[in-house]
PASEBA-1860 file (N, C-alpha, C; in nm, 3 decimals):
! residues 205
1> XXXXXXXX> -1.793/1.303/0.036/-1.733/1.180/0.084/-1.774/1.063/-0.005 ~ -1.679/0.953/-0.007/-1.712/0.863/-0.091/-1.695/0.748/-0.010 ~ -1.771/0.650/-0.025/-1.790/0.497/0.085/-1.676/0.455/-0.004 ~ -1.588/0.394/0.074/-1.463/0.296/0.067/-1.538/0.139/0.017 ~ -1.521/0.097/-0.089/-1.550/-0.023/-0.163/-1.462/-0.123/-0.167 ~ -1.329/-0.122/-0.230/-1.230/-0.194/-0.234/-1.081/-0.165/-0.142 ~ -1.018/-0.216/-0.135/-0.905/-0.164/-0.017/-0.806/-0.300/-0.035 ~ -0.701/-0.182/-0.135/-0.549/-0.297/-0.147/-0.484/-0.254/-0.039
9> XXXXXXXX> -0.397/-0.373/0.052/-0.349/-0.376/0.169/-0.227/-0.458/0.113 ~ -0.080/-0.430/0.108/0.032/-0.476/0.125/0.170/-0.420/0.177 ~ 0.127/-0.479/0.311/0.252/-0.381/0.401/0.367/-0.458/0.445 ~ 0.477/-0.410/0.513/0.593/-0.505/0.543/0.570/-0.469/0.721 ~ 0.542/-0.422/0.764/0.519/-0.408/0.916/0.320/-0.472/0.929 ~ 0.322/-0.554/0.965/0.205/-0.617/0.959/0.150/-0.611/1.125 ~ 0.191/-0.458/1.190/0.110/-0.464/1.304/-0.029/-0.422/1.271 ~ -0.121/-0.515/1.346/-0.295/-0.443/1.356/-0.321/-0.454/1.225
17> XXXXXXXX> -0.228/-0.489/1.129/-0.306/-0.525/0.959/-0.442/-0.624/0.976 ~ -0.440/-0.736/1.055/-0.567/-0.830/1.059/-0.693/-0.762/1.120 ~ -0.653/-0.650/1.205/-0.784/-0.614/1.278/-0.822/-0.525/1.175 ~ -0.751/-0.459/1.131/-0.765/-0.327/0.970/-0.863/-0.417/0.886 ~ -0.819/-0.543/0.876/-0.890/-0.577/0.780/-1.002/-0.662/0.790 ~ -0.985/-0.694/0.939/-1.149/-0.735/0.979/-1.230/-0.647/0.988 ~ -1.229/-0.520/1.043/-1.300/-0.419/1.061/-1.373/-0.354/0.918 ~ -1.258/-0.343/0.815/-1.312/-0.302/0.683/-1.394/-0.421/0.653
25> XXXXXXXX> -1.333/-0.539/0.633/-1.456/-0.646/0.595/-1.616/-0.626/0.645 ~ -1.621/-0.627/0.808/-1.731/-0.586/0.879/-1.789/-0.446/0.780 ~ -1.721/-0.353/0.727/-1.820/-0.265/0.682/-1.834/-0.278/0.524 ~ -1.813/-0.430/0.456/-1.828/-0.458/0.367/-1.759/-0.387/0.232 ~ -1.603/-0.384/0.272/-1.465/-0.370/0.157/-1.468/-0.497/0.152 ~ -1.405/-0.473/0.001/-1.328/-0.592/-0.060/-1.213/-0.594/-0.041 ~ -1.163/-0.701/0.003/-0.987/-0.670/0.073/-0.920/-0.749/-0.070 ~ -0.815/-0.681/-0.139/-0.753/-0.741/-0.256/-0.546/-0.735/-0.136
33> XXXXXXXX> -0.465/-0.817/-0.163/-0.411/-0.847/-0.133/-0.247/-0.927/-0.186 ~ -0.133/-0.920/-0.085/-0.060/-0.944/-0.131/0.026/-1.059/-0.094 ~ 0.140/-1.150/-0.144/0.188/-1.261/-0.070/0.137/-1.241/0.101 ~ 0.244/-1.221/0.172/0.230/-1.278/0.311/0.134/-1.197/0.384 ~ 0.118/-1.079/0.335/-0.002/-0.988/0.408/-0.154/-1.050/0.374 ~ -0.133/-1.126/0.246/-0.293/-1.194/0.221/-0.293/-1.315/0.282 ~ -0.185/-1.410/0.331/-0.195/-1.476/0.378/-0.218/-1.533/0.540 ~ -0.167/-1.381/0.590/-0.176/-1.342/0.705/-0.352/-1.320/0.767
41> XXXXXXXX> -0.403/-1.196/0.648/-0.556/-1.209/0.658/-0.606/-1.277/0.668 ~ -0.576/-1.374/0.566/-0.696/-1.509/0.493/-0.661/-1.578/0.649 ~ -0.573/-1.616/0.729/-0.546/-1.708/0.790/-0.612/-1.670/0.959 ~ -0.684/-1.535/0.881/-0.760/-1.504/1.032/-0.857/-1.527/0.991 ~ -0.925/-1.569/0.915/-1.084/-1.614/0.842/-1.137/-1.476/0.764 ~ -1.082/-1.372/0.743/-1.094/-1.250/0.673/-1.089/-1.317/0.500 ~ -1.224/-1.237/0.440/-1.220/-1.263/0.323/-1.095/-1.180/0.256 ~ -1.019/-1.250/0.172/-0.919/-1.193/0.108/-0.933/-1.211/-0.076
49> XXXXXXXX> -0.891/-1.081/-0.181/-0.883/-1.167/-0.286/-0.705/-1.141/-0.314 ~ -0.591/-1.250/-0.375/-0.525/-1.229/-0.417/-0.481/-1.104/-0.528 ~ -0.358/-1.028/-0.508/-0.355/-0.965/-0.620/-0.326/-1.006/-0.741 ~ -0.311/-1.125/-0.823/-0.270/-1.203/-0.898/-0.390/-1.257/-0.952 ~ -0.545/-1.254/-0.872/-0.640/-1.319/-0.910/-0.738/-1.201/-0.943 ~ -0.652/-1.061/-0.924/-0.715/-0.921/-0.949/-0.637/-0.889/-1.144 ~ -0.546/-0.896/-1.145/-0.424/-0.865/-1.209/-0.404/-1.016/-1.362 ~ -0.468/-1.093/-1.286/-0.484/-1.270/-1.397/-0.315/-1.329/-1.397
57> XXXXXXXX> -0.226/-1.221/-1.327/-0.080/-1.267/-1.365/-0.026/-1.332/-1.225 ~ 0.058/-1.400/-1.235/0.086/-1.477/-1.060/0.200/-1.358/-1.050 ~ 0.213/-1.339/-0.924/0.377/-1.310/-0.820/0.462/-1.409/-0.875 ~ 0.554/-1.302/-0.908/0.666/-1.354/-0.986/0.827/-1.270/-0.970 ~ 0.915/-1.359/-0.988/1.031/-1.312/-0.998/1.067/-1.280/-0.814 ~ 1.060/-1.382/-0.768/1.068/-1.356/-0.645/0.989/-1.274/-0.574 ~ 0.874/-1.250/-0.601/0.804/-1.170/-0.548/0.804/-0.983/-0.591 ~ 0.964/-1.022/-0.668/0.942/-0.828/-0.713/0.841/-0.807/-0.815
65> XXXXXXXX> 0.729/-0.899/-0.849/0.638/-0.857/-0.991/0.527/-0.861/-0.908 ~ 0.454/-0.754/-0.860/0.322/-0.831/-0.777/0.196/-0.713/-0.831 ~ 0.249/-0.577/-0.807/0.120/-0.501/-0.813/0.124/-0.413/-0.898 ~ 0.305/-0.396/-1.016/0.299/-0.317/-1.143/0.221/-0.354/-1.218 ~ 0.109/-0.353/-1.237/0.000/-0.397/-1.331/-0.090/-0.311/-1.388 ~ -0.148/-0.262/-1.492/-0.271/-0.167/-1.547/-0.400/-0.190/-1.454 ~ -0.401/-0.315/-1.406/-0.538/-0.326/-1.333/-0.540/-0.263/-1.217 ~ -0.406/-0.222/-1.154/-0.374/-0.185/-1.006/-0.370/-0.059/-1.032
73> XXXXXXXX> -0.276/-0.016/-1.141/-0.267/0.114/-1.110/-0.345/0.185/-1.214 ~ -0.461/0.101/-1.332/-0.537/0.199/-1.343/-0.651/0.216/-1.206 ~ -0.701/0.092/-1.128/-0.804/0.104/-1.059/-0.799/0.236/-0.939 ~ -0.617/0.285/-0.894/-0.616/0.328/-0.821/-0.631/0.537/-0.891 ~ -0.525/0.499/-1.033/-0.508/0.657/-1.051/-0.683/0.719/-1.168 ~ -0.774/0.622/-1.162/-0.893/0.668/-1.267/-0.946/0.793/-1.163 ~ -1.020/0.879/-1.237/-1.080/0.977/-1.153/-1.231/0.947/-1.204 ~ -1.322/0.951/-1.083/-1.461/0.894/-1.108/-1.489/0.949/-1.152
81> XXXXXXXX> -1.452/1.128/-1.144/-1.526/1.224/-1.149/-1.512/1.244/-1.323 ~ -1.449/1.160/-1.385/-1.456/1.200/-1.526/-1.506/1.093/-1.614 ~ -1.581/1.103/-1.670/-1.665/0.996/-1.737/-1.590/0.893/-1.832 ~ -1.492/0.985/-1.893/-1.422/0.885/-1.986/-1.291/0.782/-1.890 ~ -1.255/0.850/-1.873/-1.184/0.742/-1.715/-1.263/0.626/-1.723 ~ -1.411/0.626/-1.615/-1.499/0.515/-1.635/-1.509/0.429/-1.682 ~ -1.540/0.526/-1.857/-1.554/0.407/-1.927/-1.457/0.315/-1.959 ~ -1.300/0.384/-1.961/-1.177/0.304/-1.998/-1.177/0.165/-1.881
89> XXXXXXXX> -1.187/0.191/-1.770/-1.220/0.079/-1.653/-1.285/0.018/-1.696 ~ -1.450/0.055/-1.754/-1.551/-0.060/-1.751/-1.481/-0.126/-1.877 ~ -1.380/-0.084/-1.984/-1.360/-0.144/-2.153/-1.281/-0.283/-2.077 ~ -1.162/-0.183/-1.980/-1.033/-0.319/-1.957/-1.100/-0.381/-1.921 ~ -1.184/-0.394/-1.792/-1.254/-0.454/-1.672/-1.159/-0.470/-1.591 ~ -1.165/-0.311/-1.532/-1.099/-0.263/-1.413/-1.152/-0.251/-1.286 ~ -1.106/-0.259/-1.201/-1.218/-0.248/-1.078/-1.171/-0.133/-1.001 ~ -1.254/-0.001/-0.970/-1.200/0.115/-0.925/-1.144/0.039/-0.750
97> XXXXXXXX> -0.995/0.104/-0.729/-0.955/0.077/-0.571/-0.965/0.198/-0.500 ~ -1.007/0.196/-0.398/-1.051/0.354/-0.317/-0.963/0.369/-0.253 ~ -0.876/0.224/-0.144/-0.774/0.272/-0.047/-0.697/0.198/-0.054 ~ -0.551/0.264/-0.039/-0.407/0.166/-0.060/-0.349/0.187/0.077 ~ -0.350/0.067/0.138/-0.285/0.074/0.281/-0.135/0.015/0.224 ~ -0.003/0.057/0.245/0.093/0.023/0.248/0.197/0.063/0.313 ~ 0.318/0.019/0.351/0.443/0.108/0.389/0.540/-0.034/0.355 ~ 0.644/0.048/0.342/0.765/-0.017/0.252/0.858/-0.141/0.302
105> XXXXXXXX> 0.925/-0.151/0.257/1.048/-0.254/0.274/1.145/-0.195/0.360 ~ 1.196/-0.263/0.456/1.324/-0.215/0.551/1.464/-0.160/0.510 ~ 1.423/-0.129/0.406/1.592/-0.084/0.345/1.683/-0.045/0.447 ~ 1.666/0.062/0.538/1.694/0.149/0.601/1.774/0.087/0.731 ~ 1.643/-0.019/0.750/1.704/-0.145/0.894/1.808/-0.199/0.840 ~ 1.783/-0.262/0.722/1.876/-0.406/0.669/2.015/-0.305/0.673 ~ 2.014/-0.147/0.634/2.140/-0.139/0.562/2.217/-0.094/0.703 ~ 2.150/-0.070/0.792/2.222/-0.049/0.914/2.317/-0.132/0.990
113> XXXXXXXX> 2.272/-0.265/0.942/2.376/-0.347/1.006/2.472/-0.397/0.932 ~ 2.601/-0.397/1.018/2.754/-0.435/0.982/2.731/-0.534/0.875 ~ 2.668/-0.626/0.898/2.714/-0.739/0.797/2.585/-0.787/0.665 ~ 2.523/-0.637/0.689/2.462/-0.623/0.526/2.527/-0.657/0.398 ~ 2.477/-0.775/0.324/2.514/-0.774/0.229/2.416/-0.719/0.066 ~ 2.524/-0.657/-0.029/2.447/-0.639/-0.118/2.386/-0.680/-0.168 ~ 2.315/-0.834/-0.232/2.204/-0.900/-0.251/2.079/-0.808/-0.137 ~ 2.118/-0.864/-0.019/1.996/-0.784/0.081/1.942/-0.647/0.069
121> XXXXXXXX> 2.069/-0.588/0.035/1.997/-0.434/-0.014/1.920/-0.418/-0.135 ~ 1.960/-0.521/-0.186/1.880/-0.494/-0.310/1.750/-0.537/-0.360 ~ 1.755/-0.628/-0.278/1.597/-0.702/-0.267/1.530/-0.648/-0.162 ~ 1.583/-0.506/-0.102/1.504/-0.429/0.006/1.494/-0.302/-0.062 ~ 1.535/-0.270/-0.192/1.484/-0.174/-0.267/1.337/-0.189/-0.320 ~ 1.219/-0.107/-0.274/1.069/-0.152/-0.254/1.079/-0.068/-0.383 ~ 0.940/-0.101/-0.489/0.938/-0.027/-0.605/0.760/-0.027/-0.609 ~ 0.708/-0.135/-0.583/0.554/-0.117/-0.544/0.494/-0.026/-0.465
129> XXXXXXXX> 0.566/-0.058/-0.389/0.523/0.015/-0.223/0.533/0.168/-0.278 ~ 0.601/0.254/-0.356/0.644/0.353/-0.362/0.536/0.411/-0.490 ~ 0.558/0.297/-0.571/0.467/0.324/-0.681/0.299/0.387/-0.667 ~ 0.242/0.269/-0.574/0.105/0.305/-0.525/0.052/0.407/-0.433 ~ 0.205/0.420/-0.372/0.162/0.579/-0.270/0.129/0.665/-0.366 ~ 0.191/0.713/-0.439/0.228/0.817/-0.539/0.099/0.845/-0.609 ~ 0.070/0.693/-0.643/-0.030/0.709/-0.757/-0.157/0.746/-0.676 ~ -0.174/0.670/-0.514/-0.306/0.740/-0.440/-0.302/0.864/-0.407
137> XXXXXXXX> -0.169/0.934/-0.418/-0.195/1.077/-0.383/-0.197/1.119/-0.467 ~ -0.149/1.116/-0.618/-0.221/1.214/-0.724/-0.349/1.198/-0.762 ~ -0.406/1.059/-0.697/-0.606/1.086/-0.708/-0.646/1.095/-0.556 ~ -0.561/1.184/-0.486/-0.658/1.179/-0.353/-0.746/1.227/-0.342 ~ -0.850/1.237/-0.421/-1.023/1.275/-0.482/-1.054/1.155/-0.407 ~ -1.031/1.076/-0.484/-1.085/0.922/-0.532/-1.046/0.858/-0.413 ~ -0.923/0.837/-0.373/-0.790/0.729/-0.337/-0.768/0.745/-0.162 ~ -0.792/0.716/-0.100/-0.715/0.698/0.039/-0.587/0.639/0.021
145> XXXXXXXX> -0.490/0.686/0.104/-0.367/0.647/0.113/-0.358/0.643/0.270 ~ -0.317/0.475/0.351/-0.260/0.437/0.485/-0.154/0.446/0.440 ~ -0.049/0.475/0.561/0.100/0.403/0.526/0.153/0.380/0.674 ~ 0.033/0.428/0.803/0.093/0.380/0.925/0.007/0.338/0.957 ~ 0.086/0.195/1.064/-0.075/0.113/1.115/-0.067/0.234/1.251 ~ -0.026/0.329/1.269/-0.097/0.419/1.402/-0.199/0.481/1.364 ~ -0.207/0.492/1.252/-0.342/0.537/1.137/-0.438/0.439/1.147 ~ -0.458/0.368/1.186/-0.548/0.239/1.100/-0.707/0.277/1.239
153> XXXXXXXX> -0.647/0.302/1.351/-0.808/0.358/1.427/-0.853/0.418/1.424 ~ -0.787/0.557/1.431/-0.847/0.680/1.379/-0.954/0.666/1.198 ~ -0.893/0.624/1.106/-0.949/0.557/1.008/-1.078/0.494/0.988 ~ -1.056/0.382/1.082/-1.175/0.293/1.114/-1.283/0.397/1.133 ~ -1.263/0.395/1.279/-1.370/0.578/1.372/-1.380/0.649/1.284 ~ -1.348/0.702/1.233/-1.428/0.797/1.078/-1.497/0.727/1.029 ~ -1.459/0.599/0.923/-1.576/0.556/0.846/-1.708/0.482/0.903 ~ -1.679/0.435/1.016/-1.770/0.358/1.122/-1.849/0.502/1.144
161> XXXXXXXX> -1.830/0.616/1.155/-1.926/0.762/1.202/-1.965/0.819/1.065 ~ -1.922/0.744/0.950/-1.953/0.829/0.836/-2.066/0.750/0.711 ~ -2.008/0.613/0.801/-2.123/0.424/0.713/-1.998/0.447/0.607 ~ -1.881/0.399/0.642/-1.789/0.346/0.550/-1.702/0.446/0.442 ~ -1.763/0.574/0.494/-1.703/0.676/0.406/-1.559/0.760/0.484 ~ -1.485/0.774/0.368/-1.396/0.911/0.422/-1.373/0.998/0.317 ~ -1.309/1.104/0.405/-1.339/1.252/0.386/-1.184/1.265/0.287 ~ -1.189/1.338/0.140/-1.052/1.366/0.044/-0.994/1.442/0.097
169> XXXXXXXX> -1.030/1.578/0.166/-0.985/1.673/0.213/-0.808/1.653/0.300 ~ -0.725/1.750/0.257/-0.567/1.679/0.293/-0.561/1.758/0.422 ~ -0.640/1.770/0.532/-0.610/1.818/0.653/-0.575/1.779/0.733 ~ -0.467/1.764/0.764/-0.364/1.736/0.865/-0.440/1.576/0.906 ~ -0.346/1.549/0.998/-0.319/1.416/1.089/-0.249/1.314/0.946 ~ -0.314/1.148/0.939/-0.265/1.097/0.862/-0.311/1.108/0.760 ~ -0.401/1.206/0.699/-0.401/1.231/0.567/-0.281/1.333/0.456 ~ -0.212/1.408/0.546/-0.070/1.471/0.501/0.042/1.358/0.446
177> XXXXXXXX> 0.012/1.225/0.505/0.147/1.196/0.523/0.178/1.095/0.383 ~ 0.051/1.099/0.289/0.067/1.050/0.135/0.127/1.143/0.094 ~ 0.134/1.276/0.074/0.174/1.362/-0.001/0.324/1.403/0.096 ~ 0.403/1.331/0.166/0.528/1.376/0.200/0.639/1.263/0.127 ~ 0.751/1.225/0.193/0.827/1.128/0.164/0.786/0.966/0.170 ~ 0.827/0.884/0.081/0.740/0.816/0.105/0.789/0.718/0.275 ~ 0.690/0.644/0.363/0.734/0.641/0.531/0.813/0.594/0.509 ~ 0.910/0.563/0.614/1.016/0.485/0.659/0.965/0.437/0.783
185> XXXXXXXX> 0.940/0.310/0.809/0.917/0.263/0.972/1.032/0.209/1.026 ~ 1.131/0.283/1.060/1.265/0.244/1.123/1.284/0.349/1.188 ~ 1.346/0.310/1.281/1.411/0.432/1.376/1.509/0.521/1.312 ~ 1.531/0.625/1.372/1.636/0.724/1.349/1.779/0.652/1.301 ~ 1.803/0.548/1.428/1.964/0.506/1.424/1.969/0.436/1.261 ~ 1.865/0.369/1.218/1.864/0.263/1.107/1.854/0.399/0.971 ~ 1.761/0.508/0.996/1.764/0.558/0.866/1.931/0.695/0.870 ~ 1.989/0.723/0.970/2.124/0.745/0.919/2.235/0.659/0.871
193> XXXXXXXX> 2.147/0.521/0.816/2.263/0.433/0.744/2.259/0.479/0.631 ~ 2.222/0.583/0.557/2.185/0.559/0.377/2.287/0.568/0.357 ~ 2.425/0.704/0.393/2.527/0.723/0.329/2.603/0.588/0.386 ~ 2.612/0.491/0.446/2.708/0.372/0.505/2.646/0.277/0.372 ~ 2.522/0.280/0.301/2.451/0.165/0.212/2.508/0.233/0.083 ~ 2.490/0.357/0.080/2.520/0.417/-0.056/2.705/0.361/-0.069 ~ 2.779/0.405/0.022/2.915/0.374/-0.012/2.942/0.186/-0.008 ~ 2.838/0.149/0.064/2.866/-0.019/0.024/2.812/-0.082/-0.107
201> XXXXX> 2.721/-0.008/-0.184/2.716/-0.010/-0.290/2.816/0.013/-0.339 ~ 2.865/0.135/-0.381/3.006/0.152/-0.482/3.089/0.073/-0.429 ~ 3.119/0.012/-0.345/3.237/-0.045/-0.327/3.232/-0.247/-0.344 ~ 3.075/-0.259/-0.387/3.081/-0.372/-0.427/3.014/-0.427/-0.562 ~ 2.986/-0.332/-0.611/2.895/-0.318/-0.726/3.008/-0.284/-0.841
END
């Protein structure tokens, strides 16, 4: 087991995100963070650091430039367990990230309704969110991957019984669910819109 140190948090369903991240604070993570989810923290008195003040680059382009960065995704895909990794971190001045709490953009909701327009779908195409799952499950050595806040107690209760540690091992509950599709938090009715979004694409694009 490895004690959880740092913990990037940027989700679009922001239930129980503040208590997630008071609780990790209490066991002394560094919470690194994103527009409205860091602002959300910070605004509960939770230490937060920007990802932009991790990264040296601001959120940009409307917000689609936030966490494609070498600092993000080397900190998340390095493997400790190999020395030269390490050292490439300590050259950039990388900071290893242990856990990526995230889940995506509403594509699924937005495209469900009648009067979706294509701008909206397209700025609900998530590319971060998808990016960092990926990359915590090909180091799930290293890497915790959240992507539901129904996850976030069970979580806690482990590392609170372990002094801040969790277990790599991919055995069932919410540790399976990095290595499946990446979540969708929408209901059933919202995610049989894809083929209604896919054909409103071609037909306005």
């Amino acid at each position: 087991m490895q004690r959880i140190q740092r913990a990037l948090i940027s989700v679009t369903d922001k239930t129980g995100v503040v208590e997630l991240a008071r609780d990790l604070a209490a066991m002394q993570v560094e919470i690194v963070s994103t527009g409205g989810t860091a602002s959300q923290i910070r605004a509960s008195g939770v230490p937060v650091r920007d990802v932009s003040e991790v990264t040296g680059f601001p959120e940009m382009l409307d917000g689609r430039l936030k966490t494609l960065h070498p600092k993000i995704a080397g900190g998340i895909l390095a493997m400790r367990s190999r020395p030269d990794h390490m050292r490439a971190l300590e050259e950039h001045a990388i900071a290893p990230i242990d856990m990526v709490v995230v889940n995506l953009y509403r594509f699924e909701e937005v495209a469900a309704r009648p009067d979706a327009r294509l701008e909206e779908l397209i700025e609900n195409i998530d590319i971060g969110g998808p990016t960092m799952i990926r990359e915590a499950a090909k180091n799930y050595q290293d890497v915790t991957v959240v992507v539901s806040p129904s996850d976030y107690t069970a979580i806690i209760e482990e590392m609170r019984s372990t002094g801040g540690a969790l277990s790599s091992k991919p055995n069932g509950g919410w540790r399976k669910k990095r290595f499946g599709p990446p979540p969708i938090t929408t209901p059933p009715s919202a995610r049989a819109s894809s083929a209604r979004a896919a054909r409103l694409f071609c037909r306005l694009i």
